[in-house]
C-alpha atoms as a printed R data frame, in Angstrom:
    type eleno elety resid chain resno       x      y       z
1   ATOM     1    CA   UNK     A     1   0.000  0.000   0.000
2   ATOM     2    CA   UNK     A     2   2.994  2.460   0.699
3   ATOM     3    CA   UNK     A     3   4.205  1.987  -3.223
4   ATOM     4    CA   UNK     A     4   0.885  3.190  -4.133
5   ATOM     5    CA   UNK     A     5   0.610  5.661  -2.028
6   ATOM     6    CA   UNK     A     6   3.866  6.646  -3.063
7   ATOM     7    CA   UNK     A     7   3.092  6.810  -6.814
8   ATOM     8    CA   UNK     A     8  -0.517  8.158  -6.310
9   ATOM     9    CA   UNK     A     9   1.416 11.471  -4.530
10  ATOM    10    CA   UNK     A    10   4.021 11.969  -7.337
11  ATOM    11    CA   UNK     A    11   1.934 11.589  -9.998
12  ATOM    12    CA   UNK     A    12  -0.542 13.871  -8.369
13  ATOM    13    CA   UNK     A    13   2.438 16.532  -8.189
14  ATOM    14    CA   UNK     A    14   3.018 16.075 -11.581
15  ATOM    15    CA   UNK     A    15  -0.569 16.459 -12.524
16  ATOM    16    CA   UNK     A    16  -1.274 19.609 -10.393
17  ATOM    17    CA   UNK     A    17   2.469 21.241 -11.669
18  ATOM    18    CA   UNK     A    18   1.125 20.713 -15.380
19  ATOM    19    CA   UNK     A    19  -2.428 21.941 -14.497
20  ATOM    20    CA   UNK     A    20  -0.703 25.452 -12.936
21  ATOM    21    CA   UNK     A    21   2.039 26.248 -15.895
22  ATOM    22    CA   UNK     A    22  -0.654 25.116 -19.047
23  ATOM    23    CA   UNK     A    23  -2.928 28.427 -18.337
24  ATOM    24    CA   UNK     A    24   0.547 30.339 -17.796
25  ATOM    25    CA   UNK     A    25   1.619 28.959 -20.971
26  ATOM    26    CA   UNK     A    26  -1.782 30.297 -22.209
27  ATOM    27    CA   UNK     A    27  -1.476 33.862 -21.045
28  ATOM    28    CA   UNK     A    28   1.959 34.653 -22.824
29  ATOM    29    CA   UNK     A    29   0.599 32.758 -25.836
30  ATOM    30    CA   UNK     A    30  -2.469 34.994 -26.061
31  ATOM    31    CA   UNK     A    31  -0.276 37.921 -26.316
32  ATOM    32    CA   UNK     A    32   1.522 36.292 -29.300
33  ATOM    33    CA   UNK     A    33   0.765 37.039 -32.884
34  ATOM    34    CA   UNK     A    34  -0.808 34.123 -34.503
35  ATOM    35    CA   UNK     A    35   1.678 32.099 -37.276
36  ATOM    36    CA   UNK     A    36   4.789 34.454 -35.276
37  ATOM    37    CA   UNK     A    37   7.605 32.143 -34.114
38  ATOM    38    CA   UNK     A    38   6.390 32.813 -30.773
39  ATOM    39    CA   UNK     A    39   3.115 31.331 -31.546
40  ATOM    40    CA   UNK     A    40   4.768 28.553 -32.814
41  ATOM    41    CA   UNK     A    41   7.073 27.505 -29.956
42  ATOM    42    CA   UNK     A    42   3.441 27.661 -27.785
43  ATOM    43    CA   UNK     A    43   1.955 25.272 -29.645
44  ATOM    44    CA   UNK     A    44   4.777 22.995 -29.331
45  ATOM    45    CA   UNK     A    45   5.204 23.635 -25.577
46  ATOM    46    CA   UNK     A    46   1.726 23.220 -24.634
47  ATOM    47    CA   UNK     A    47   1.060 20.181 -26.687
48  ATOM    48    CA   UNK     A    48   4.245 18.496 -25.250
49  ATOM    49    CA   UNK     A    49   3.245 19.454 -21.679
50  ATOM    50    CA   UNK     A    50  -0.806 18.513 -21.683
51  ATOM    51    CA   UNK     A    51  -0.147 15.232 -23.952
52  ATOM    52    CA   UNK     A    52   3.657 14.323 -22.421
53  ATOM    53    CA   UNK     A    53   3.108 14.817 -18.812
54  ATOM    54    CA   UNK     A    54  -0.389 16.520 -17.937
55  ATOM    55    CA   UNK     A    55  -2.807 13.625 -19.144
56  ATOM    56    CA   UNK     A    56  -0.719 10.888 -17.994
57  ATOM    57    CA   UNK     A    57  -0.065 12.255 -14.693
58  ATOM    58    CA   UNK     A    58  -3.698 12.540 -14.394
59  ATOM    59    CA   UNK     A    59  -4.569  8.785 -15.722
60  ATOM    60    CA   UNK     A    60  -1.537  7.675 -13.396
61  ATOM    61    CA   UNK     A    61  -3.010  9.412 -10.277
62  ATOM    62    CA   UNK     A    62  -7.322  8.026 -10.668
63  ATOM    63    CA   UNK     A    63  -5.398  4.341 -11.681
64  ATOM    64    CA   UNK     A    64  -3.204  4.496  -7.908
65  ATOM    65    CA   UNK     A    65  -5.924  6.252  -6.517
66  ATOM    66    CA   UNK     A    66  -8.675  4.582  -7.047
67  ATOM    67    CA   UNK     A    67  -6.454  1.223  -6.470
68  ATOM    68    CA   UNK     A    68  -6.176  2.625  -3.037
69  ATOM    69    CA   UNK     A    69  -9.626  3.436  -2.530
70  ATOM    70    CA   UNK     A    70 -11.015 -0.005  -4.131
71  ATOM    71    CA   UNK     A    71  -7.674 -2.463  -3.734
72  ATOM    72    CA   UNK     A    72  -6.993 -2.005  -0.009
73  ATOM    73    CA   UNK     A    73 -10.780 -1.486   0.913
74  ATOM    74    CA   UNK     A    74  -9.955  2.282   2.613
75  ATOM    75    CA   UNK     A    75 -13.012  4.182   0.546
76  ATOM    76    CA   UNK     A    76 -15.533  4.792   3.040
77  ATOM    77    CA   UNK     A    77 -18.575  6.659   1.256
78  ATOM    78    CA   UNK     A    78 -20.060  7.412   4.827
79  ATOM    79    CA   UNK     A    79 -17.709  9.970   5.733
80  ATOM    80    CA   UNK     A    80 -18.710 13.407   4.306
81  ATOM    81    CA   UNK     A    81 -14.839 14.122   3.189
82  ATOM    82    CA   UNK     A    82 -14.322 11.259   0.878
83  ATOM    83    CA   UNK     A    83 -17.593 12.746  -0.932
84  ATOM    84    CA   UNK     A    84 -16.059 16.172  -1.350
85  ATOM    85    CA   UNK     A    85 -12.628 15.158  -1.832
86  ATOM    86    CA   UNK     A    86 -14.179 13.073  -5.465
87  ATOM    87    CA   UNK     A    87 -15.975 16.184  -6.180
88  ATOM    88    CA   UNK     A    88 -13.446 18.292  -6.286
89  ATOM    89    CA   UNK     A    89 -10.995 15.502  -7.946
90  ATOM    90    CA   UNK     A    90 -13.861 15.076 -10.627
91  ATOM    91    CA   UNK     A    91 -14.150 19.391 -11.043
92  ATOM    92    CA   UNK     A    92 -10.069 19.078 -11.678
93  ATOM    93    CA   UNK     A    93 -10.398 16.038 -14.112
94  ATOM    94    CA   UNK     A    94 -13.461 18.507 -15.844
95  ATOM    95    CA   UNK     A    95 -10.650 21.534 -15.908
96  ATOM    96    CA   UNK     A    96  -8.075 19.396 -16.779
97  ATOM    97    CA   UNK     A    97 -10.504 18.836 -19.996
98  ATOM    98    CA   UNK     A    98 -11.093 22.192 -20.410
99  ATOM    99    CA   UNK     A    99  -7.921 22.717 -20.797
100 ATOM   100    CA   UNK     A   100  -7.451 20.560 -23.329
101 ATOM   101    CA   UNK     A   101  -9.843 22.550 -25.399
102 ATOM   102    CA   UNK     A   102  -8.078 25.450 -24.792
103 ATOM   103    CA   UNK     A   103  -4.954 23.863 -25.993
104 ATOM   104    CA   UNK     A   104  -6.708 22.788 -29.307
105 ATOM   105    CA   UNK     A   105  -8.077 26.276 -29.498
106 ATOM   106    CA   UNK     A   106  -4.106 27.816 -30.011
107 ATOM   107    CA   UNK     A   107  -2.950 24.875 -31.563
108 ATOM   108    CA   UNK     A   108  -5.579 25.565 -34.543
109 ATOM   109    CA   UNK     A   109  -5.017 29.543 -34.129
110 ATOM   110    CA   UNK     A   110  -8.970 30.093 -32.759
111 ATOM   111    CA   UNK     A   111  -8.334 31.590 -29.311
112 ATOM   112    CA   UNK     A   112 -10.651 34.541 -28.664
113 ATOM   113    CA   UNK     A   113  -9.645 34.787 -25.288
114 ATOM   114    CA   UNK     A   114  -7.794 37.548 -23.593
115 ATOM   115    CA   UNK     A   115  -4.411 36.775 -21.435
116 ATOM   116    CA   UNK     A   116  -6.063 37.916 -18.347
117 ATOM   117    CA   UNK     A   117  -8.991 35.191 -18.681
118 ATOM   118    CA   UNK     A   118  -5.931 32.755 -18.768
119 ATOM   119    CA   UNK     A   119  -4.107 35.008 -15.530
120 ATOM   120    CA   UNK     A   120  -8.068 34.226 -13.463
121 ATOM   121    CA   UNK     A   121  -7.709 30.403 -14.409
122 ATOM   122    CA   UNK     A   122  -4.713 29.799 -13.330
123 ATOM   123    CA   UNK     A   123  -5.678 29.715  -9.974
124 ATOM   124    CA   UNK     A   124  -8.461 27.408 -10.056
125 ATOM   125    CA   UNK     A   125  -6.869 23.899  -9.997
126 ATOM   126    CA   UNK     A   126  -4.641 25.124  -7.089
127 ATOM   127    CA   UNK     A   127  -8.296 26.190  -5.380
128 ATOM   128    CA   UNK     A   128  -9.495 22.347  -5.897
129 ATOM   129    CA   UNK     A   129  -6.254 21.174  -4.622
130 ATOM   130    CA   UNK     A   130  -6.701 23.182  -1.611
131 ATOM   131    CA   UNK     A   131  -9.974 21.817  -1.197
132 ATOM   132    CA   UNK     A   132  -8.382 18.253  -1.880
133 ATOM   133    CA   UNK     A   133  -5.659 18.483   0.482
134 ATOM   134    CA   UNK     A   134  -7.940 19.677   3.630
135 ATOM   135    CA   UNK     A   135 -10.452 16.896   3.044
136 ATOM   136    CA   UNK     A   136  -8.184 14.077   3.253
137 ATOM   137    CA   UNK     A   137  -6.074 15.522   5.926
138 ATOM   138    CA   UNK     A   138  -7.894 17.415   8.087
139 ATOM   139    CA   UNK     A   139 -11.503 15.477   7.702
140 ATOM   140    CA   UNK     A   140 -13.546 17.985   9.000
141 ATOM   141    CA   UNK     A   141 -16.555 15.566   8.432
């Protein structure tokens, strides 16, 4: 159970650090000139980070943790955290998505969107993980 724990952790770090620097990505690229070299080097950035790290991080950390929930018989649906805490994971899988739109949106020149939307995303996965993070710990019912 430690391994899993173990692996469920990093690749939960690795998730969350490619959740916070996409929409960063996002708010210099807006500011780019569409076909510039710039532009360019974006496209290749963010498609390297959501498909090379971001996704798989993301299937890596609902494979460990839902092995720990359902493998070692620890998910207790009674408890009032373990509710929130799979809301909350299931808001960050449905940003994480979002996301991904967004990243198709540059990659096929289409964003509409200013680089201060992108600035006011940014901090929403790091809100969930908050969220995430005092549920499991703390409990608080």
């Amino acid at each position: 159970m430690e391994w899993v724990t173990a692996l469920h952790v990093l690749s939960v770090i690795a998730w969350m650090a490619g959740m916070l620097y996409l929409p960063r990505l996002f708010v210099y690229h807006a500011d780019a000139a569409v076909g510039s070299e710039m532009s360019e080097t974006f496209k290749v950035m963010e498609r390297r980070l959501y498909r090379g790290i971001t996704t798989p991080a993301m299937i890596a950390t609902w494979v460990f943790g839902l092995w720990l929930a359902f493998g070692f018989g620890i998910v207790d649906f009674s408890q009032g955290w373990m509710w929130l805490k799979a809301v909350l994971v299931l808001a960050l899988s449905g940003m994480h998505g979002f996301y991904g739109k967004l990243r198709r949106d540059f990659a096929e020149d289409r964003n509409r969107r200013p680089a201060k939307f992108f600035r006011l995303i940014n901090e929403i996965p790091f809100v969930f993980a908050v969220g995430i993070v005092i549920a499991v710990i703390v409990k608080p019912f």
